[in-house]
N, C-alpha and C positions, 0 to 999 in steps of 0.2 A: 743801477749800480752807482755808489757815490765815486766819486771822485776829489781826488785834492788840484788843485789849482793854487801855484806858489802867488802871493801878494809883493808887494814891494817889499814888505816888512820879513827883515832873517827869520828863518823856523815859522813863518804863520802859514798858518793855509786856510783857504774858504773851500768848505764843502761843497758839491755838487751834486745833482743827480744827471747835469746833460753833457749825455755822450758826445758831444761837439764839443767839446773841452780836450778830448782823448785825441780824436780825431786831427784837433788842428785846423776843423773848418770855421773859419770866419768869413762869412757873406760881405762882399762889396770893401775888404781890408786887406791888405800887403802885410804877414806877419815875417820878422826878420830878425834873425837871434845869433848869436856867435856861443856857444857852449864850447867852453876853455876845458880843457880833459889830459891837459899835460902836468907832469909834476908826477908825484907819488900817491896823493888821495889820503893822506894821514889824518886827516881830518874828516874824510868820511868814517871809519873806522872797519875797516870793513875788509876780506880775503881777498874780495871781487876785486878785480883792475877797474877803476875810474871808466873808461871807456865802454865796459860794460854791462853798466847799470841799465836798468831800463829808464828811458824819455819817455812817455804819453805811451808806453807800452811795449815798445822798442830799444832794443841796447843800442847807446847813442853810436855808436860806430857805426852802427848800420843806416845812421840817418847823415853823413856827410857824405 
């Protein structure tokens, strides 16, 4: 299954095929993120409330 993986650069994405991308495993690395999820999300454009969109597969709510 592909996956997208965000780049530093806004809207890019590098394609994948490895599910350690999804997952979140990185071998022998400390990964550590802050996802800001307050506001209104106007700019996603979207019905869904911000907070529950899916992360790596998961609606980020359920990952704090």
């Amino acid at each position: 299954m592909l996956t997208g993986v965000p780049l530093r650069r806004r809207h890019e994405v590098l394609v994948t095929d490895d599910p350690d991308h999804l997952r979140g495993e990185f071998p022998e690395t400390e990964v550590a993120a802050v996802v800001l999820a307050a506001g209104k999300g106007t700019r996603m454009v979207s019905e869904m409330p911000k907070v529950l969109h899916p992360l790596a597969g998961r609606p980020m709510l359920l990952r704090v």
